[in-house]
C-alpha positions in Angstrom: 107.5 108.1 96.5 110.7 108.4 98.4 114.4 108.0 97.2 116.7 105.7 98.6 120.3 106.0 97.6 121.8 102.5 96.6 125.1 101.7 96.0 126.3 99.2 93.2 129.6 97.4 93.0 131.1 95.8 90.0 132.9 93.2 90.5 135.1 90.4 88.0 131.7 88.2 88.4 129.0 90.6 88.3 127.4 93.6 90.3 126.4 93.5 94.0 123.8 96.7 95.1 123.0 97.5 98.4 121.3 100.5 99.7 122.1 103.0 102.6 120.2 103.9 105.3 117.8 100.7 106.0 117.6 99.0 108.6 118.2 95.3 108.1 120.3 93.6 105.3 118.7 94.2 101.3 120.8 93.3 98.4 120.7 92.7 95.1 122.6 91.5 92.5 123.0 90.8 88.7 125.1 90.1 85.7 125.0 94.1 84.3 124.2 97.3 86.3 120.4 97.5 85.5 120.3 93.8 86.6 121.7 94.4 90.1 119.9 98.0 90.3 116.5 96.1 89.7 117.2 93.1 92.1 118.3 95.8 94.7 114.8 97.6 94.0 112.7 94.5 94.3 114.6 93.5 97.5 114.3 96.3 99.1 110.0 96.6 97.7 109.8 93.3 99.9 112.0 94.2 103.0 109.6 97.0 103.3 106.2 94.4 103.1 107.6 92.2 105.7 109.3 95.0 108.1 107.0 98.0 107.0 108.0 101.7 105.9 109.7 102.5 109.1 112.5 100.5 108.1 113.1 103.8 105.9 113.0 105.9 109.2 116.8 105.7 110.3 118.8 108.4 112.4 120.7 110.4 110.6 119.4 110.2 107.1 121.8 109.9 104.6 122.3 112.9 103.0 124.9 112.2 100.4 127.3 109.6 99.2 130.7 109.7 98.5 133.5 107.5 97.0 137.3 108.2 97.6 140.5 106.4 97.4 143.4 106.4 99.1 146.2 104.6 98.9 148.1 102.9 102.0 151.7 101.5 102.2 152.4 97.8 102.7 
């Protein structure tokens, strides 16, 4: 078993999850967190059949994730 980190969105319509570190696009989606988190997972469970585990194997790893804000004048 290995952990992937995976970053969900909400958004007016729904949640969009993604995860970091793979190589090649995986997303998910769904109407409530769980929803999204578990499309994400399933995704991600078949991007690994088709491209195999070293889709995993990506230089740097990612270690931790952050989100900040910041505001900017316009």
């Amino acid at each position: 078993m290995r952990s992937v980190k995976i970053i969900v969105e909400k958004h007016p319509d729904g949640y969009i999850a993604y995860p970091l570190g793979i190589e090649g696009i995986v997303v998910g989606q769904g109407d409530t967190f769980d929803d999204a988190l578990a499309d994400a997972r399933s995704a991600l469970l078949f991007h690994l059949e088709v491209f195999g585990v070293e889709a995993l194997d990506t230089e740097p790893p990612v270690l931790e994730v952050y989100v900040a804000e910041t505001g900017v004048p316009f």
